[in-house]
BATOR-861041 format. One record per residue (C-alpha): y negated, z, x; residue in three letters. Coordinates in steps of 0.2 Angstrom, whole numbers. Each point is the difference from the previous one (the first is absolute). Layout:
BATOR-861041
{north Y; up Z; east X; residuo ALA}
...
//
This chain:
BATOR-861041
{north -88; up 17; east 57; residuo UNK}
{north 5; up 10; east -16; residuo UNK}
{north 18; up 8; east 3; residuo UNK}
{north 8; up 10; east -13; residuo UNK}
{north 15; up 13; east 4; residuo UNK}
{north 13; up 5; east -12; residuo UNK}
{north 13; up 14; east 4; residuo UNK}
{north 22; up -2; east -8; residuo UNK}
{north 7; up 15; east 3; residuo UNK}
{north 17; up -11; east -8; residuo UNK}
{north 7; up -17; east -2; residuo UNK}
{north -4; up 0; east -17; residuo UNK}
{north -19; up 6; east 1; residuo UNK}
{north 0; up -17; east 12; residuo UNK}
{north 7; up -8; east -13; residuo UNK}
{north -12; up 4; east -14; residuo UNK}
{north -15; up -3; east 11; residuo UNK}
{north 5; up -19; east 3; residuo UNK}
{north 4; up -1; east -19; residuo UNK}
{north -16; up 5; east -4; residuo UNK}
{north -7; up -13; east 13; residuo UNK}
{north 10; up -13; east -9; residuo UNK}
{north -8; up 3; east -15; residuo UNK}
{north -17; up -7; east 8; residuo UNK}
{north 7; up -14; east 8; residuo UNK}
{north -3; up -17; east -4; residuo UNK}
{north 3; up -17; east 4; residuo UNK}
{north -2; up -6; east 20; residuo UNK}
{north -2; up 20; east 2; residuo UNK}
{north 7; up 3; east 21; residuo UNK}
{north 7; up 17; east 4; residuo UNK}
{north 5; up 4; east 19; residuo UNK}
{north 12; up 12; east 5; residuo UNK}
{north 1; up 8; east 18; residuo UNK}
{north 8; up 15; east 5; residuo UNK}
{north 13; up 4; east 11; residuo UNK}
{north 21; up -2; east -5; residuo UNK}
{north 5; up 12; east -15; residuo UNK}
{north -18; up 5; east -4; residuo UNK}
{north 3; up -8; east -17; residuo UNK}
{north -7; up -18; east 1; residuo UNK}
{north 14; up -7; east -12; residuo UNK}
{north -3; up 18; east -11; residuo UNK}
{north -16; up -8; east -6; residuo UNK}
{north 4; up -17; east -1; residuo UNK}
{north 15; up 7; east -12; residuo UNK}
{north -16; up 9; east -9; residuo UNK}
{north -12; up -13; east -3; residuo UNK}
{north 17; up -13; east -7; residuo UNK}
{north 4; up 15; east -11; residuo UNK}
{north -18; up 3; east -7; residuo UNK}
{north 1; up -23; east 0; residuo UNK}
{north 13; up 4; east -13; residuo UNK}
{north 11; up -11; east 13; residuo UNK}
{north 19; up 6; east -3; residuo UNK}
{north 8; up -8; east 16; residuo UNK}
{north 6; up 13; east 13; residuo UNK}
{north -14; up 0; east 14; residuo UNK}
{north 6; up -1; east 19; residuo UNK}
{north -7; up -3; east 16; residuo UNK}
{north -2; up -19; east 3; residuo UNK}
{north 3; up 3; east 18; residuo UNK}
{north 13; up -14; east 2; residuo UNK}
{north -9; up -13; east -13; residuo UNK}
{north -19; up 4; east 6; residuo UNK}
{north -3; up -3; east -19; residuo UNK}
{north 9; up 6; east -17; residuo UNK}
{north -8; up -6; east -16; residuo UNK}
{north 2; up 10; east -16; residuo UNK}
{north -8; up -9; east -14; residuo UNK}
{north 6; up 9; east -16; residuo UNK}
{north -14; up 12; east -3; residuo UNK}
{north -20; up 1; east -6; residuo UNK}
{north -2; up -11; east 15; residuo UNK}
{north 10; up -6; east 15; residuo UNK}
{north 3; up 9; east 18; residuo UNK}
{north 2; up -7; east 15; residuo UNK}
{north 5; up 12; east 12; residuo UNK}
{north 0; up -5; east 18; residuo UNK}
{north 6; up 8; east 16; residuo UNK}
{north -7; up -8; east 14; residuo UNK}
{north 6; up 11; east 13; residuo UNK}
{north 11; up -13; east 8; residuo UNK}
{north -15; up -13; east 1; residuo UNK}
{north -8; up 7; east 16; residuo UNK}
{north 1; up -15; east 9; residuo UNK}
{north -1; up -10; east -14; residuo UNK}
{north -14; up -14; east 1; residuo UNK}
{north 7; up -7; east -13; residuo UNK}
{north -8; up -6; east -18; residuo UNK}
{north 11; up 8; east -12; residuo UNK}
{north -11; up -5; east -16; residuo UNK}
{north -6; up 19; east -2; residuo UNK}
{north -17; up -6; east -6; residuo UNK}
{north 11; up -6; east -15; residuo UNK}
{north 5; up 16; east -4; residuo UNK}
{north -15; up 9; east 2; residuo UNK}
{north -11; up -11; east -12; residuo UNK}
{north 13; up -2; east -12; residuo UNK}
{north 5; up 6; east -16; residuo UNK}
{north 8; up 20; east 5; residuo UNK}
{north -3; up 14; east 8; residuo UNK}
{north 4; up -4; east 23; residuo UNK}
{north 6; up 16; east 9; residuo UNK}
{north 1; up -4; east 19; residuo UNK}
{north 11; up 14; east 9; residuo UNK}
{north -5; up 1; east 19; residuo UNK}
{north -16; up -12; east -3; residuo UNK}
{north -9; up 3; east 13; residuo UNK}
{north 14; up -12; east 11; residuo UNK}
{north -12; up -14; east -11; residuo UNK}
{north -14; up 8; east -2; residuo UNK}
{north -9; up -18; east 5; residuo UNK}
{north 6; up -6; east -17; residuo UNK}
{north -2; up 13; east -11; residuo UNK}
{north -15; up 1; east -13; residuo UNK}
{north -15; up 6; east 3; residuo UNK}
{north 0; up 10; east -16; residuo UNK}
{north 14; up 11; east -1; residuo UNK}
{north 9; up 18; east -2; residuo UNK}
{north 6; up 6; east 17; residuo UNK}
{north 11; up 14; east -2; residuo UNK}
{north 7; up 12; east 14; residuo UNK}
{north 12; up 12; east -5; residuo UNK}
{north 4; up 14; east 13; residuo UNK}
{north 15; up 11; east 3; residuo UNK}
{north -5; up 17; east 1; residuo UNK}
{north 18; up 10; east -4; residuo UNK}
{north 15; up -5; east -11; residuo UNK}
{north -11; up 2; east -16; residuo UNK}
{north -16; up -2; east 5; residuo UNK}
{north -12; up -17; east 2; residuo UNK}
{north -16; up -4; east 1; residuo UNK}
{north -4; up -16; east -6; residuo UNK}
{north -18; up -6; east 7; residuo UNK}
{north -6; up -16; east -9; residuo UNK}
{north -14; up -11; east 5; residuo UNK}
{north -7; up -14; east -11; residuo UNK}
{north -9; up -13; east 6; residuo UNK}
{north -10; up -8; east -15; residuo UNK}
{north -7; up 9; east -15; residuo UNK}
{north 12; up -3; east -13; residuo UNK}
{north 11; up 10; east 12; residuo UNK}
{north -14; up 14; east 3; residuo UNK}
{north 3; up 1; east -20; residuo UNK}
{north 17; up 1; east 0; residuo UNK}
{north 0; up 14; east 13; residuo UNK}
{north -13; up 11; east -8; residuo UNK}
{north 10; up 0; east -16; residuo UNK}
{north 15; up 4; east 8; residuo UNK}
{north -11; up 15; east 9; residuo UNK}
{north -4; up 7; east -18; residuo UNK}
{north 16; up 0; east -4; residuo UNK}
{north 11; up 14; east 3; residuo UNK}
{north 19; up 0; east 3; residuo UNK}
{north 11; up 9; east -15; residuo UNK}
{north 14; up 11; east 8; residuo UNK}
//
């Protein structure tokens, strides 16, 4: 398994990396965030809606599971599952993931049995105040491609 590591020494540098993902995405594209609390999760969903040209303010959809914001180059879903351990369950996810946006899934490995096979997993680490790594695995090869293109690029200070 292919895994691709990419360093922010700011916010902002987490920011333009999921911008620049954005502008790769398309259409039934799934995108999972783990990390732990304040390593910036909700950082780069607010990236990817931004480079999305989606104007709405981005939150965590902590309380709500999932917030839809359908006013940019393609529609996000952003989920947060974390309150769905026990959950068994069918929340019509599968509706999300093969529709018409971009699905970002916060905490997805509490349903990992119904996630796609094909998909971005992103792990964002907290390393000081600054500083993340952000390690992403993809699973299917239109991923692979988008990761290696994101490799080649290099983050403007």
């Amino acid at each position: 398994m292919e895994e691709f590591e990419f360093s922010t020494n700011s916010s902002e540098e987490t920011l333009e990396i999921a911008k620049r993902l954005s502008e790769k995405v398309k259409k039934s594209d799934v995108v999972t965030l783990e990390g732990d609390l304040g390593a910036g999760k909700t950082t780069f969903t607010k990236g990817l809606a931004k480079g999305l040209g989606i104007k709405r303010n981005v939150n965590s959809p902590t309380f709500t599971i999932i917030k839809e914001y359908k006013d940019g180059r393609l529609p996000l879903y952003h989920m947060d599952v974390y309150r769905l351990e026990d959950a068994d369950e069918d929340l019509g996810f599968d509706e999300y993931f093969h529709g018409n946006g971009i699905t970002v899934v916060e905490w997805a490995h509490l349903i990992e049995d119904q996630l796609p096979s094909e998909r971005l997993d992103i792990k964002i680490l907290y390393v000081n105040d600054s500083t993340r790594k952000i390690m992403m695995t993809p699973y299917g090869s239109h991923y692979v491609e988008i990761c290696k293109e994101l490799s080649n690029e290099s983050i403007s200070n």
